[in-house]
Steps between C-alpha positions, in 0.01 A plus 500: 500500500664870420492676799624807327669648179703789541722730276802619640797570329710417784367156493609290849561774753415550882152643452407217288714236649351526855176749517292401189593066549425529880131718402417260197569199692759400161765188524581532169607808255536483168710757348423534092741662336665401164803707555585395903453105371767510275729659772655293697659754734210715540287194581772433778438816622140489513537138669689755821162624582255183494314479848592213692233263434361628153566345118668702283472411125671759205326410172454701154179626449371277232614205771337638783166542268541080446550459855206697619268374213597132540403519871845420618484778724102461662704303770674856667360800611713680200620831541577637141783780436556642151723745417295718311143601358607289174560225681210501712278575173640126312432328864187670574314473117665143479348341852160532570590424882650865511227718596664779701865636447644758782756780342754586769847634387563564106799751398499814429671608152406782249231323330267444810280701744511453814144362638566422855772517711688226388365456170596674148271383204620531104239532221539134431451374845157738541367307193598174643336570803173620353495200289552288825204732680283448211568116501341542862796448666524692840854734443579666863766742658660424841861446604428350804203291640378742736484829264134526384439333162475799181345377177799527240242651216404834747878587465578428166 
């Protein structure tokens, strides 16, 4: 069961490692990212900050989509981590069992507004997202569990 899907560019960090798998109850995450799976020393980085006690799996995207869809992964409470709004969009359009995605950290470069505090937004992710909203799939803003939920489409 997927406890959560979240983009954050920082993938496996502190906030995610410890306050968002001890709120959604997850003993699994599943990072999908095609560039960190064929990286062997980045994945040994991310490996550093598994909690004690959770399943970490690094897959591409396209792999993660066959894991999710073949029901491989119905046996975890799955906490998802993608990279970015592109990544989320294959995962999310591609697996029916994605129905809400939470947007905490994405960079902040010259093509992108800033829509929260955390979170800068190019013209290509908006359209992602609204294609993901109008797919009716729930797209929310919070970096950590207790900050109030904000619908992504009132700030983009």
């Amino acid at each position: 069961m997927i406890v959560l899907t979240r983009i954050d560019h920082r993938l496996l960090h502190g906030q995610v490692a410890f306050l968002w798998v001890r709120n959604v109850g997850a003993d699994c995450i599943l990072i999908a990212n095609d560039s960190l799976a064929q990286d062997e020393l980045r994945m040994s980085a991310v490996r550093i900050a598994r909690p004690s006690g959770v399943k970490l799996v690094m897959k591409s995207v396209n792999d993660s989509i066959k894991s999710i869809n073949s029901g491989e992964t119905d046996k975890y409470k799955l906490l998802i981590i993608t990279e970015s709004v592109d990544d989320a969009h294959r995962l999310a359009l591609s697996c029916p069992a994605i129905t809400s995605v939470n947007i905490g950290g994405m960079k902040n470069a010259d093509d992108r507004k800033q829509i929260s505090k955390a979170a800068f937004v190019s013209e290509s992710d908006i359209e992602k997202l609204k294609e993901m909203h109008e797919k009716g799939i729930e797209l929310e803003v919070r970096m950590v569990p207790n900050d109030q939920k904000t619908d992504v489409m009132t700030l983009i």
